[in-house]
DSSP file (Angstrom, degrees, kcal/mol; ACC not computed):
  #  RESIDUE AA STRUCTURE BP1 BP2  ACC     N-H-->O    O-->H-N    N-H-->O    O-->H-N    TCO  KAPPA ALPHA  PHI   PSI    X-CA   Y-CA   Z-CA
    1    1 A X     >        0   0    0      0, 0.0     4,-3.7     0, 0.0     5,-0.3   0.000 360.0 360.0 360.0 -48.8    0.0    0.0    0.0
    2    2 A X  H  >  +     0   0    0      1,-0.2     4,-2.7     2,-0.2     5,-0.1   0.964 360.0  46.3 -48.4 -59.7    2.6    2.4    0.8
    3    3 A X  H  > S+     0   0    0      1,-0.3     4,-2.8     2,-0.2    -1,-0.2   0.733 109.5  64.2 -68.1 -37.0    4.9    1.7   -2.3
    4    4 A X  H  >>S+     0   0    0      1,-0.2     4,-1.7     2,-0.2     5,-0.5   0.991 114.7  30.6 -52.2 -58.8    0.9    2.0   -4.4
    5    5 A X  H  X5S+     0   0    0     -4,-3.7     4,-1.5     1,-0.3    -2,-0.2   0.815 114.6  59.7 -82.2  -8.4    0.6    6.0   -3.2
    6    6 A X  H  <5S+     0   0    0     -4,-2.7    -1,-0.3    -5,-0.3     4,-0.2   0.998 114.0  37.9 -40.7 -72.9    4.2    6.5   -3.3
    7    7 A X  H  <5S+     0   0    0     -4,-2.8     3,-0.5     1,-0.3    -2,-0.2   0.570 114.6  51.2 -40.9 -34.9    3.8    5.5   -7.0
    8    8 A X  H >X5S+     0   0    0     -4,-1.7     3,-2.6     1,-0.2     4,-1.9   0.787  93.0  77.8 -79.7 -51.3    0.7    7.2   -7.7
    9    9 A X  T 3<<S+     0   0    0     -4,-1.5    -1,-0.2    -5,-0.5    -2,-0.2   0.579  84.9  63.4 -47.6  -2.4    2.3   10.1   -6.2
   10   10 A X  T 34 S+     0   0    0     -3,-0.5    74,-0.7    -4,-0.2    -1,-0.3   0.534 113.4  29.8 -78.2 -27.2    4.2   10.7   -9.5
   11   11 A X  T <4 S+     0   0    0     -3,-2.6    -2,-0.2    72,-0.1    -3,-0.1   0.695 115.4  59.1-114.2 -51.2    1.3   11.2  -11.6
   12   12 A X     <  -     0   0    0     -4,-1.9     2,-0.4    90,-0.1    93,-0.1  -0.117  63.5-134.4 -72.1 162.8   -1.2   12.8   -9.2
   13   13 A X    >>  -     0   0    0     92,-0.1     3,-4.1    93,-0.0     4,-1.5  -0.871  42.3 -97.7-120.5 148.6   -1.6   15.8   -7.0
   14   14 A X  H 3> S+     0   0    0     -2,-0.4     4,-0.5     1,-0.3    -5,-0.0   0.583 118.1  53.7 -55.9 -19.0   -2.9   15.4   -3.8
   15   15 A X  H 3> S+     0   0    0      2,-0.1     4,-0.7     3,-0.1    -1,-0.3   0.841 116.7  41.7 -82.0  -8.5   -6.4   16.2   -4.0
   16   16 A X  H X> S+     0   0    0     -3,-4.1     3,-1.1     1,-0.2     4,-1.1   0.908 108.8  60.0 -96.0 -52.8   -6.9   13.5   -7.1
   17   17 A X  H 3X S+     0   0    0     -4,-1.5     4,-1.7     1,-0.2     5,-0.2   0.645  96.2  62.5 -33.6 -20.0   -4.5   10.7   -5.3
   18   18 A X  H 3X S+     0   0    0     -4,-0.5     4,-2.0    -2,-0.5    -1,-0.2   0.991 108.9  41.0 -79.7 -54.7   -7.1   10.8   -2.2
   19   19 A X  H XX S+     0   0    0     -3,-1.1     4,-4.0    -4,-0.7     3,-0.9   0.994 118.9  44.8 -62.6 -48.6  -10.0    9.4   -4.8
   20   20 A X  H 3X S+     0   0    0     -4,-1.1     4,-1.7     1,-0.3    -1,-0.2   0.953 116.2  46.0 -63.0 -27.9   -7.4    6.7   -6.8
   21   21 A X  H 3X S+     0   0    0     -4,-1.7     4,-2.4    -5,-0.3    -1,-0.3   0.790 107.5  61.9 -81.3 -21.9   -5.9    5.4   -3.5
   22   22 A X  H <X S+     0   0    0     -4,-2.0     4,-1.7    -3,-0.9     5,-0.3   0.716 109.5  42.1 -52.9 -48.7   -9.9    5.3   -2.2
   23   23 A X  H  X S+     0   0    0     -4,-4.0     4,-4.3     1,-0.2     5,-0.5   0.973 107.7  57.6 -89.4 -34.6  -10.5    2.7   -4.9
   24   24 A X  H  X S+     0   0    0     -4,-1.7     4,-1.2     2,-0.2    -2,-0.2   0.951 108.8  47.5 -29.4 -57.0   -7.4    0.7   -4.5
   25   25 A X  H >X S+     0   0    0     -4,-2.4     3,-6.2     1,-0.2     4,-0.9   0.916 114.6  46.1 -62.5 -63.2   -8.3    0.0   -0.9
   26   26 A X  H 3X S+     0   0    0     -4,-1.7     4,-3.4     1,-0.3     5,-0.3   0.862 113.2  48.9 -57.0 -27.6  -12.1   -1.0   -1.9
   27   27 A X  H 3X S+     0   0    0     -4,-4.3     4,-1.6     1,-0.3    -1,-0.3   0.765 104.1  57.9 -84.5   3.5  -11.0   -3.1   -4.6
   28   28 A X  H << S+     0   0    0     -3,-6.2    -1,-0.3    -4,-1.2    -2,-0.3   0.642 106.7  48.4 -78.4 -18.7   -8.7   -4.5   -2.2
   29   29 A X  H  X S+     0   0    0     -4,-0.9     4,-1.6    -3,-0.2    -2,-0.2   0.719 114.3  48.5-100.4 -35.5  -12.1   -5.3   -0.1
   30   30 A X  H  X S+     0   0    0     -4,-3.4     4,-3.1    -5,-0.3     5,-0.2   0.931  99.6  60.6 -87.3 -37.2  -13.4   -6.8   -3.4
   31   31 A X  H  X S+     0   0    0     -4,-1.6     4,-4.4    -5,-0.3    -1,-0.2   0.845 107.4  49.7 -36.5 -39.1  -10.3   -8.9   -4.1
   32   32 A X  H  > S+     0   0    0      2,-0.2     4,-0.8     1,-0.2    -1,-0.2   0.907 111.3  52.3 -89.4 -24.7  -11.1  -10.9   -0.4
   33   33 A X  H  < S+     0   0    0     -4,-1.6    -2,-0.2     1,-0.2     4,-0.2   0.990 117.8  30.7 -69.9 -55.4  -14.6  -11.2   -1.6
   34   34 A X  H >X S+     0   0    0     -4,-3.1     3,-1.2     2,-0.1     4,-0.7   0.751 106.1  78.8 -64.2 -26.4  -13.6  -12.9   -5.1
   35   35 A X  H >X S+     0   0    0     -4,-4.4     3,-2.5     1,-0.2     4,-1.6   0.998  95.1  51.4 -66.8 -52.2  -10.1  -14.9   -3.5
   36   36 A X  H 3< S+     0   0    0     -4,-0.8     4,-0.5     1,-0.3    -1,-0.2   0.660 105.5  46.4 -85.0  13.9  -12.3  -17.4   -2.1
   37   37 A X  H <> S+     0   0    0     -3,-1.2     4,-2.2    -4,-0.2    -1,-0.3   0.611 112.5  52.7 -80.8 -13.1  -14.1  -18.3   -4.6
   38   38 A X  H <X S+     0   0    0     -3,-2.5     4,-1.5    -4,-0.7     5,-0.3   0.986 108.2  51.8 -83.5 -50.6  -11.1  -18.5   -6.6
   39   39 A X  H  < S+     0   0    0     -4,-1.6    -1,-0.2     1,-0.2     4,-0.2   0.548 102.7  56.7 -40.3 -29.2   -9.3  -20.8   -4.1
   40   40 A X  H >> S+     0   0    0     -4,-0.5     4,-1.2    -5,-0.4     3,-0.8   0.865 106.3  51.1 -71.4 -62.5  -11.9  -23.0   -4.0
   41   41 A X  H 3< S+     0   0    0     -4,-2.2     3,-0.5     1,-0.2    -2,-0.2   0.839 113.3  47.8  12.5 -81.6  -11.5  -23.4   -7.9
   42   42 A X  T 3< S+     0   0    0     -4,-1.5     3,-0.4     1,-0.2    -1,-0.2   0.491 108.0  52.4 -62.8 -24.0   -7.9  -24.0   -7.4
   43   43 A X  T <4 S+     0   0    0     -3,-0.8    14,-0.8    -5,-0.3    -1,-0.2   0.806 101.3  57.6 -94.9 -25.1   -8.1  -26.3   -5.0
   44   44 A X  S  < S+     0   0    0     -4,-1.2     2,-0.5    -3,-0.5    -1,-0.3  -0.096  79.0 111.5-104.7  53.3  -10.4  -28.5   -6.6
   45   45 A X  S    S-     0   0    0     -3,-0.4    12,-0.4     1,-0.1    15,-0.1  -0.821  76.6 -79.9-103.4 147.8   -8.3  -29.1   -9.4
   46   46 A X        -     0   0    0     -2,-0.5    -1,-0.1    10,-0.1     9,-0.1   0.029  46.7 -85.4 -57.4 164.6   -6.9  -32.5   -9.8
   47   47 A X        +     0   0    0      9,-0.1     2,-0.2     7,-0.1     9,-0.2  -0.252  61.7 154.6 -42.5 138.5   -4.1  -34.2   -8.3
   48   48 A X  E     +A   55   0A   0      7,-1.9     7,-1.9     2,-0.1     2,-0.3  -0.886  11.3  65.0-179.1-160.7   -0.9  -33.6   -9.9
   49   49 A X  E    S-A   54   0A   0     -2,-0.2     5,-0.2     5,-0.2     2,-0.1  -0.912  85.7 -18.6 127.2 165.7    2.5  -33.4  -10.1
   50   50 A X  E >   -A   53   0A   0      3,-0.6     3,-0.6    -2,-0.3    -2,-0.1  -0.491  67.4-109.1 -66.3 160.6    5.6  -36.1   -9.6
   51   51 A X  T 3  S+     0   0    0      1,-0.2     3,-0.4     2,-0.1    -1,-0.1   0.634 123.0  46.2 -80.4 -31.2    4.4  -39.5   -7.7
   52   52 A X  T 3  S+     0   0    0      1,-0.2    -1,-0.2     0, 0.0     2,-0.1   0.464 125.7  27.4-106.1  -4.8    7.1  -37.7   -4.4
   53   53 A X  E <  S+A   50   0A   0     -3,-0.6    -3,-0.6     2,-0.0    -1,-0.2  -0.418  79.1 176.6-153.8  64.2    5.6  -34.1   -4.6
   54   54 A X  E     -A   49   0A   0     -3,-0.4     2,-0.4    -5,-0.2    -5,-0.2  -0.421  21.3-145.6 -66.0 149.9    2.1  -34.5   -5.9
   55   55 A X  E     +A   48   0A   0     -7,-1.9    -7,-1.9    -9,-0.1     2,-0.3  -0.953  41.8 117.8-121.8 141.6    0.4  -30.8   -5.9
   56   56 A X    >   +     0   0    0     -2,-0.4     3,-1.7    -9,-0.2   -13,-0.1  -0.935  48.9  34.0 177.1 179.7   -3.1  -30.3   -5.2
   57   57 A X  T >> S-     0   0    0    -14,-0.8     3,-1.2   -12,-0.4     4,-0.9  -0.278 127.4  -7.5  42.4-120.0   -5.3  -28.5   -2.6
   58   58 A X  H 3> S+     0   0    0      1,-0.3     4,-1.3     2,-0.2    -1,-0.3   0.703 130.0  74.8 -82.2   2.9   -4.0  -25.2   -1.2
   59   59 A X  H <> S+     0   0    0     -3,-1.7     4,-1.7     2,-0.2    -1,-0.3   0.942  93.3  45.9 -71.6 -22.1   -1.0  -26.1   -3.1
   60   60 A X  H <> S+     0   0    0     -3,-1.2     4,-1.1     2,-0.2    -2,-0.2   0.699 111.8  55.1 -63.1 -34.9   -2.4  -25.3   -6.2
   61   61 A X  H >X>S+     0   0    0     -4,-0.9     4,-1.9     3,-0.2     3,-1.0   0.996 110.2  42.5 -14.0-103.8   -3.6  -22.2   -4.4
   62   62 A X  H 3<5S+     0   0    0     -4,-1.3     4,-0.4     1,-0.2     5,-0.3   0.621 121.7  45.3 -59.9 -35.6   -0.1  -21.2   -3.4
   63   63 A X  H 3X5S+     0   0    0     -4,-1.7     4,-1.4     2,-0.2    -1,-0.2   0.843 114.6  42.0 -75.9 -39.6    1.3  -22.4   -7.4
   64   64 A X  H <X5S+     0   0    0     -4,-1.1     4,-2.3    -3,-1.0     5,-0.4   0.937 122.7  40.5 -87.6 -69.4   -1.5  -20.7   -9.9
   65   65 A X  H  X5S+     0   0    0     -4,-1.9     4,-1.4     2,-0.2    -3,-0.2   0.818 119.9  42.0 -94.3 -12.4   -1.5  -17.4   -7.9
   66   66 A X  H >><S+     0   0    0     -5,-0.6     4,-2.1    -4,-0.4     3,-1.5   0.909 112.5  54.0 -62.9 -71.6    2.5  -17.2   -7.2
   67   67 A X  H 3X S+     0   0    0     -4,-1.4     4,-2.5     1,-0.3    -2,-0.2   0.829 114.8  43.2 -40.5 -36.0    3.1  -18.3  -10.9
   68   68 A X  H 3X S+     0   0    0     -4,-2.3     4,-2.4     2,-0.2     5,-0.3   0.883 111.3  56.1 -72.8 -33.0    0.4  -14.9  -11.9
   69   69 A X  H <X S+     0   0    0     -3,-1.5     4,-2.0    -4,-1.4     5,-0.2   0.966 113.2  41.1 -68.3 -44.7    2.3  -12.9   -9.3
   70   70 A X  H  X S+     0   0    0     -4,-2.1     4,-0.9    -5,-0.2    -2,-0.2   0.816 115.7  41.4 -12.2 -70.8    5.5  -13.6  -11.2
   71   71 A X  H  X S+     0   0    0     -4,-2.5     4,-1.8    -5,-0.4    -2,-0.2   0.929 119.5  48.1 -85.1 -32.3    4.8  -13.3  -14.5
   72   72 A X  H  X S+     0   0    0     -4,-2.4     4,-1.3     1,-0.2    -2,-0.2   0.963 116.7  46.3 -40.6 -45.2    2.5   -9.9  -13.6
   73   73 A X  H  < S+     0   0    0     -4,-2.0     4,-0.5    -5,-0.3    -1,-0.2   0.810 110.1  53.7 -67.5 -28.2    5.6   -8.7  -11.4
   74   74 A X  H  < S+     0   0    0     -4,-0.9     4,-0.3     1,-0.2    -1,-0.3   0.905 118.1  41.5 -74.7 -36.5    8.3   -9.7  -14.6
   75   75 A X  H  X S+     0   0    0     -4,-1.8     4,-0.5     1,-0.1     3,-0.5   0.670  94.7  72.4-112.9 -27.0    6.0   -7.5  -16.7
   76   76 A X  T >< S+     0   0    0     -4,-1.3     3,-2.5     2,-0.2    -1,-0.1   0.997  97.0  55.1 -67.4 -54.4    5.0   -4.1  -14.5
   77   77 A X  T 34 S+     0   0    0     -4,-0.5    -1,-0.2     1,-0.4     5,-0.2   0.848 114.2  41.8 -49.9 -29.1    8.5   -2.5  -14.9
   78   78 A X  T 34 S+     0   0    0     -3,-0.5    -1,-0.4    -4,-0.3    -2,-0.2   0.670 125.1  31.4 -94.1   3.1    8.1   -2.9  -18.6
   79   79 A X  S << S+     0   0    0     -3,-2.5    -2,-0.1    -4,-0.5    -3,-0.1   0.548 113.2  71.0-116.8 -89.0    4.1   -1.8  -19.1
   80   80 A X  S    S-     0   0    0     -5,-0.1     2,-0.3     1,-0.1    -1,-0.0   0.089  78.9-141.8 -46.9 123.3    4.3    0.9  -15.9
   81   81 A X        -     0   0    0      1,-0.1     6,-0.1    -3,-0.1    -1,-0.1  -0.573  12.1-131.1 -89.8 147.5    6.4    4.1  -16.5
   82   82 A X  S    S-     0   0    0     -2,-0.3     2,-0.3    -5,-0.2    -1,-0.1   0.743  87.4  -7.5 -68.0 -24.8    8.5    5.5  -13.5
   83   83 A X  S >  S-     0   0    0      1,-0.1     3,-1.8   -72,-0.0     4,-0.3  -0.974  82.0 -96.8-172.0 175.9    7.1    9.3  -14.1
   84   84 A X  G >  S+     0   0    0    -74,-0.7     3,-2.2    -2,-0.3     6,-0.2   0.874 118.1  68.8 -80.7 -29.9    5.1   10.7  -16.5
   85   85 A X  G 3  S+     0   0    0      1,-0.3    -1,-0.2    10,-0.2    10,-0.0   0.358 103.5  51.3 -36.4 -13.4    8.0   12.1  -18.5
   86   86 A X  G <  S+     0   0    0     -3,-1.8    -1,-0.3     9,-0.0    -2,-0.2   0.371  83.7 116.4-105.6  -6.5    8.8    8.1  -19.3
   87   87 A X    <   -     0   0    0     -3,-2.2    -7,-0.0    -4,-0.3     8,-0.0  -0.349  52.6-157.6 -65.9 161.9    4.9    7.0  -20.6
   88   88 A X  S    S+     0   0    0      3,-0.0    -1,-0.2    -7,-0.0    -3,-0.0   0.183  89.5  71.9-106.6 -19.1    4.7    6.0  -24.1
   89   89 A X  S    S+     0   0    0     -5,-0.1     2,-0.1    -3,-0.1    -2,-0.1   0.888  82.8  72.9 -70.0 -36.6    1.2    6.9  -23.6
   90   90 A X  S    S-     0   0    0     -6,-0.2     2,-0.2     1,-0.1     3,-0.0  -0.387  72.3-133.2 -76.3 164.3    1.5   10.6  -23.5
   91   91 A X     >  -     0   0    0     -2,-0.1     4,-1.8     1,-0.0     3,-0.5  -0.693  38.7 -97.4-110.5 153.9    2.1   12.9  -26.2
   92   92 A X  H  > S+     0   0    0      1,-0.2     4,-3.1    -2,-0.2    -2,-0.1   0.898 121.0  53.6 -25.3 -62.9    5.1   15.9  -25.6
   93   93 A X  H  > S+     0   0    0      1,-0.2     4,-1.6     2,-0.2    -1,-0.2   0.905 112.3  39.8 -68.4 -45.2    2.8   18.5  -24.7
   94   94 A X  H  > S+     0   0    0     -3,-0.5     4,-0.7     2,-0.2     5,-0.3   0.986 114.7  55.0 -90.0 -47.0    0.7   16.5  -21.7
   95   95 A X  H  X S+     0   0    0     -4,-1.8     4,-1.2     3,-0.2   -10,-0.2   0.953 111.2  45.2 -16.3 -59.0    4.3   15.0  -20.6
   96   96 A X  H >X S+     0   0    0     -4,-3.1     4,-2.1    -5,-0.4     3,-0.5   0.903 115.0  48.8 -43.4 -95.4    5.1   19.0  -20.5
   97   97 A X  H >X S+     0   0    0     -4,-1.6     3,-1.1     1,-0.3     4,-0.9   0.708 111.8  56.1 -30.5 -93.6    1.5   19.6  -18.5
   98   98 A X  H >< S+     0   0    0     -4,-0.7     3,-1.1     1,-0.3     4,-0.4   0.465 107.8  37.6 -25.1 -72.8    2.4   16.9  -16.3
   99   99 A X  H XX S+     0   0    0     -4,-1.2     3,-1.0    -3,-0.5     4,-0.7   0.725 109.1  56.2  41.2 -99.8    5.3   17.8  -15.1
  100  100 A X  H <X S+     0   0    0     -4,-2.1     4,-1.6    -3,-1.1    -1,-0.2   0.652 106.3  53.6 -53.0 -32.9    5.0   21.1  -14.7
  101  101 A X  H << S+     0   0    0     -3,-1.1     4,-0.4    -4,-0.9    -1,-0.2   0.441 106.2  50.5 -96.0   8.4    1.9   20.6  -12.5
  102  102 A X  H <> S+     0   0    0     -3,-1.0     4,-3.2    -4,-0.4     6,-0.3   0.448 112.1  54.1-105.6 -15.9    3.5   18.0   -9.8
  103  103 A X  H  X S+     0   0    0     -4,-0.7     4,-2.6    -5,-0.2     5,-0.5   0.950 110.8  38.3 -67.8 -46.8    6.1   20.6   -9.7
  104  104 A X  H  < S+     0   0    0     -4,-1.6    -2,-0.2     2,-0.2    -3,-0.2   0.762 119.7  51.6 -30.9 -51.6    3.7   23.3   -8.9
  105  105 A X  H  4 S+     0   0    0     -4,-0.4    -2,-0.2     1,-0.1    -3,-0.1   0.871 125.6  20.7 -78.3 -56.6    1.9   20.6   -6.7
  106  106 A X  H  < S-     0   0    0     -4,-3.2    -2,-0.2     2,-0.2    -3,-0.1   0.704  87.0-138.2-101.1   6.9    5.2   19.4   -4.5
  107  107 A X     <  +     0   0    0     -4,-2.6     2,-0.4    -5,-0.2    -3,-0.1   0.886  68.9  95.2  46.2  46.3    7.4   22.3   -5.0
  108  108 A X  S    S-     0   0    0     -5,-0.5    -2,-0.2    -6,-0.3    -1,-0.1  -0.923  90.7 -95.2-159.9 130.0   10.5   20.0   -5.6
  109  109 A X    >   -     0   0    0     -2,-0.4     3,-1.3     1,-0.2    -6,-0.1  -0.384  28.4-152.0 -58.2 109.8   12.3   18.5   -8.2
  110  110 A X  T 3  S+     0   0    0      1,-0.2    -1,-0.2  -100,-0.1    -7,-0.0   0.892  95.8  65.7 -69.0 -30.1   10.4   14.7   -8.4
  111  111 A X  T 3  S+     0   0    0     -3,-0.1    -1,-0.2     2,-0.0    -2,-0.1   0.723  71.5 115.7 -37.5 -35.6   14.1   14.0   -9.8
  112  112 A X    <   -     0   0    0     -3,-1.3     2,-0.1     1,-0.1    -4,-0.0  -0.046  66.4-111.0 -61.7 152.1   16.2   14.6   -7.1
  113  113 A X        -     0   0    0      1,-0.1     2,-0.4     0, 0.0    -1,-0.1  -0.184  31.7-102.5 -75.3 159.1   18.3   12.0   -5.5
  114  114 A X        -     0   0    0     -2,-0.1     2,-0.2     4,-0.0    -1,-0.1  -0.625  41.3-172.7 -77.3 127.0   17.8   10.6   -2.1
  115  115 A X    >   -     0   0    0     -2,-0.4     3,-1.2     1,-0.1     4,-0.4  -0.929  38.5-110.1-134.0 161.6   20.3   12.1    0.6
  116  116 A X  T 3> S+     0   0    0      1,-0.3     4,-3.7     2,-0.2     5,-0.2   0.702 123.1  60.0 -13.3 -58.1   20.8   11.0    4.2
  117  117 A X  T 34 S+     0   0    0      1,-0.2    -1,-0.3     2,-0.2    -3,-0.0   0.707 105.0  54.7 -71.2 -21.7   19.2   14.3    5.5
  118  118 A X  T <> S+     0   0    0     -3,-1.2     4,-1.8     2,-0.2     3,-0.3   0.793 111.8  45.9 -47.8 -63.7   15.8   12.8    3.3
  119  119 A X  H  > S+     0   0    0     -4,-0.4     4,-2.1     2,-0.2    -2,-0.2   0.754 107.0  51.2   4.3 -85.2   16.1    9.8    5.3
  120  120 A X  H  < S+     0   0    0     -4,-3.7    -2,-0.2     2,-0.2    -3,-0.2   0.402 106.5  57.5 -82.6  -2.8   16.5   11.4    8.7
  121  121 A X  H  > S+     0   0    0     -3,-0.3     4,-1.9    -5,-0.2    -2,-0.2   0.729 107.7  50.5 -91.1 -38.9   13.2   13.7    8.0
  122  122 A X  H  < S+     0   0    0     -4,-1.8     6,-0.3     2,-0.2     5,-0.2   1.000 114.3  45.6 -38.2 -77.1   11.1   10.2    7.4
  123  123 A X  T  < S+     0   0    0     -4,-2.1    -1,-0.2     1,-0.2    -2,-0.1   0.783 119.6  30.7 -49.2 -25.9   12.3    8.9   10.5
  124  124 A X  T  4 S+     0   0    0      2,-0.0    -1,-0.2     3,-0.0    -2,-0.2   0.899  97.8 113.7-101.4 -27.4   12.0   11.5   13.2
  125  125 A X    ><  -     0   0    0     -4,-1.9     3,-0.6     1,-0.2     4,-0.2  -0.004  55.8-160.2 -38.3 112.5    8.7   12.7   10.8
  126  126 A X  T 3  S+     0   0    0      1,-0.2    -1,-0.2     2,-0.2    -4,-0.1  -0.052  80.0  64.0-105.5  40.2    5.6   12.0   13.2
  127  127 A X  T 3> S+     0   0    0     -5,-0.2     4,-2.2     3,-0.1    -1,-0.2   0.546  91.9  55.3-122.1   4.1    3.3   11.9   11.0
  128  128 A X  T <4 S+     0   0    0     -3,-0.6     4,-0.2    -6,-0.3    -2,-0.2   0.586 112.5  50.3 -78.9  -3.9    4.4    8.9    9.1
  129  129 A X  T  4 S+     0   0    0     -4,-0.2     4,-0.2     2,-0.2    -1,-0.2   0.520 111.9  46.6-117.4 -12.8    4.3    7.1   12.6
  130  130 A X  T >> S+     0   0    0      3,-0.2     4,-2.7     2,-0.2     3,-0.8   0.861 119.7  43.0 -87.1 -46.2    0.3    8.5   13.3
  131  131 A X  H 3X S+     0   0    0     -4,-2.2     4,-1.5     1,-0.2    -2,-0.2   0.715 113.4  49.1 -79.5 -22.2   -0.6    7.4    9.7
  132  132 A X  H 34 S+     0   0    0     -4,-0.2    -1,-0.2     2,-0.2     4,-0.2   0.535 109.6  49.3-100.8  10.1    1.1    4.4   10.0
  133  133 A X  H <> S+     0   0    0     -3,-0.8     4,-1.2    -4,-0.2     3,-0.4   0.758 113.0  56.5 -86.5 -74.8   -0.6    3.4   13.5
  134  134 A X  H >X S+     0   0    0     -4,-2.7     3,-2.9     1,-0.2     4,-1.3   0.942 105.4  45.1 -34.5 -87.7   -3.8    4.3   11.8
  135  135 A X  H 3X S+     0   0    0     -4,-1.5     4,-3.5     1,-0.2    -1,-0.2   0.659 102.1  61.8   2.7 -66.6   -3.5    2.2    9.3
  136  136 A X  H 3> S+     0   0    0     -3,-0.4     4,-3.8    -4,-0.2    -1,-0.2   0.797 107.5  51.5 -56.8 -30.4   -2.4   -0.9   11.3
  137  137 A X  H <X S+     0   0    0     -3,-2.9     4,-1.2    -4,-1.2    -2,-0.2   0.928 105.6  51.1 -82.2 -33.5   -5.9   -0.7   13.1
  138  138 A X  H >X S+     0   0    0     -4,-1.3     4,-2.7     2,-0.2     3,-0.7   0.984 114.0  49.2 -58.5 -61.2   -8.0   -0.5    9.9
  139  139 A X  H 3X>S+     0   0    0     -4,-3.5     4,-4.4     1,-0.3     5,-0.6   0.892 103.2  55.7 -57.7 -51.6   -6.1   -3.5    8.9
  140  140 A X  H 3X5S+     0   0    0     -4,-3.8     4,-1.5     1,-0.2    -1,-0.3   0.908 113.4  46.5 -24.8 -51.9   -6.6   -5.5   12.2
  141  141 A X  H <X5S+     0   0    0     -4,-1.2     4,-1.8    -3,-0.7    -2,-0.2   0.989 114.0  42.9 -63.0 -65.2  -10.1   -5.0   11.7
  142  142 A X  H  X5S+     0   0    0     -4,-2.7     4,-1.4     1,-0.2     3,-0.3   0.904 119.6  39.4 -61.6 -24.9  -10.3   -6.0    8.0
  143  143 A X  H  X5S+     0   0    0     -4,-4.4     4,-1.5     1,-0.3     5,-0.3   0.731 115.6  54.2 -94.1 -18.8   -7.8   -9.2    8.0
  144  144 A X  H  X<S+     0   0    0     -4,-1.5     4,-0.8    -5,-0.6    -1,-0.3   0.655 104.2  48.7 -80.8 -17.0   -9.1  -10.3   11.0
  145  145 A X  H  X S+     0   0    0     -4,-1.8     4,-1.9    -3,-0.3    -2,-0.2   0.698 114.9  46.4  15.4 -71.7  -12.4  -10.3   10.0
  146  146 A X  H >< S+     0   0    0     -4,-1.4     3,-1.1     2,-0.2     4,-0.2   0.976 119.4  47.0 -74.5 -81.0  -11.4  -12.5    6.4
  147  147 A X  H 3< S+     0   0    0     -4,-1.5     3,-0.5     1,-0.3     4,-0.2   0.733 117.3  35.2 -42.3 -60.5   -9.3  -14.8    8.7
  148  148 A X  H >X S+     0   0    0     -4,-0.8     3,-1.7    -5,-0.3     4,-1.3   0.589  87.0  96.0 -82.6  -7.6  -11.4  -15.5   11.3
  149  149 A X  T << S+     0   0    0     -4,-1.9     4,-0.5    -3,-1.1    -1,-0.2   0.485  79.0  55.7 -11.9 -55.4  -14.6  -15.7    9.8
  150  150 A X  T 3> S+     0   0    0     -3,-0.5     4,-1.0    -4,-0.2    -1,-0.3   0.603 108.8  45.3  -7.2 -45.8  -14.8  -19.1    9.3
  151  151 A X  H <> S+     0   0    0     -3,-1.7     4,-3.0     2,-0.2     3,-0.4   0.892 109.4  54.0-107.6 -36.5  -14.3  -20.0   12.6
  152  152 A X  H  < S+     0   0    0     -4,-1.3     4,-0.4     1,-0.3    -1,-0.2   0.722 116.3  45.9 -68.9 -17.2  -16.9  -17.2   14.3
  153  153 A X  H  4>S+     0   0    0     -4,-0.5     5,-2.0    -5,-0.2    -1,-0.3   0.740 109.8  49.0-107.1 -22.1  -19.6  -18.7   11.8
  154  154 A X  H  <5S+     0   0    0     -4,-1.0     3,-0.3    -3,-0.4    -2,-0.2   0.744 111.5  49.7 -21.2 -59.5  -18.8  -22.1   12.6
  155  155 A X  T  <5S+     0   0    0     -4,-3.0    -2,-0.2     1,-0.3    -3,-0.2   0.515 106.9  56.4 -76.3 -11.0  -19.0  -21.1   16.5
  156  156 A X  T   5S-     0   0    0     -4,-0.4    -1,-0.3    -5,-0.2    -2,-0.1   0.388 126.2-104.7 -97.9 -14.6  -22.7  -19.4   15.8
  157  157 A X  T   5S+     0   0    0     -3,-0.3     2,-0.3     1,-0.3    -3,-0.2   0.855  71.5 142.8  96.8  16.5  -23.7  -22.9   14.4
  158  158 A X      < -     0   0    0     -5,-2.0    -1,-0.3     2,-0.0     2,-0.2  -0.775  37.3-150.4 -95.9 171.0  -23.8  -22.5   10.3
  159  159 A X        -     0   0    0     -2,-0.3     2,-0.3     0, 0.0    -1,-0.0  -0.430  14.4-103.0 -95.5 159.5  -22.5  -25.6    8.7
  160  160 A X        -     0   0    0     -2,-0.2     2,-0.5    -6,-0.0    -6,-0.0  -0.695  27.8-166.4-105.5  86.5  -20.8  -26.0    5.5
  161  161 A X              0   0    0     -2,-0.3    -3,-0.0     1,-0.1     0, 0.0  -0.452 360.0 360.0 -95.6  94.3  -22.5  -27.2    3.0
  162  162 A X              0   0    0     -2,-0.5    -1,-0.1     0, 0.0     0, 0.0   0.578 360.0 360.0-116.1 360.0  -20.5  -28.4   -0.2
């Protein structure tokens, strides 16, 4: 999540990043709604594999969606451009526009190199340690929720029904 609105932050100014990081998380909410149907899918696929390392159940899980994270991950560096001044999508002139208005927007050269003194303003910076506090509790909530679910609907008495 960070590394998304870091990235986003390249392209965006802060008032449109709020809405595109907005959908990230909810299709992040929609993702845990579709993974377990997908896992269930995966899982029921047949045995196979060598006769000492058959794959099947959540390995098939763990094989099919690493092997997509893979080949997705082999592929972003060459589809996603690093700043807008690298798209192949843009024409000169909105490269230009672009630009110019995240300069406008952070009042800093998005070029500049990283220095020590960059660094030591992160760390002692308290608001990366309030936002990132925040954070950790939304997440408790949501992954603990998808984890334990099963077992709190179990303990109420639904069955599973296959």
């Amino acid at each position: 999540m960070p590394g998304f609105a870091w990235y986003l932050s390249s392209f965006y100014k802060r008032r449109e990043l709020y809405f595109r990081i907005g959908i990230y998380v909810s299709a992040a909410s929609m993702a845990g709604a579709f993974g377990g149907l997908l896992a269930t899918g995966l899982a029921r696929i047949p045995r196979w594999g060598v006769e000492s390392t058959p794959i099947h159940t959540w390995r098939n899980i763990f094989f099919f969606e690493g092997l997509l994270t893979m080949f997705v991950g082999m592929l972003a560096p060459l589809i996603m451009p690093s700043k807008p001044e690298t798209s192949t999508r843009l024409t000169e002139r909105e490269k230009y526009i672009a630009r110019q208005r995240l300069l406008i927007e952070h009042r800093a050269d998005p070029n500049e190199n990283v220095k020590k003194q960059h660094i030591k303003m992160a760390v002692f910076n308290i608001n990366n340690y309030v936002c990132a506090g925040i954070f950790f509790c939304i997440n408790i909530t949501v992954q603990g929720l998808s984890v334990f679910m099963p077992t709190v609907l179990n303990d109420l008495g639904w069955l599973v029904v296959l």
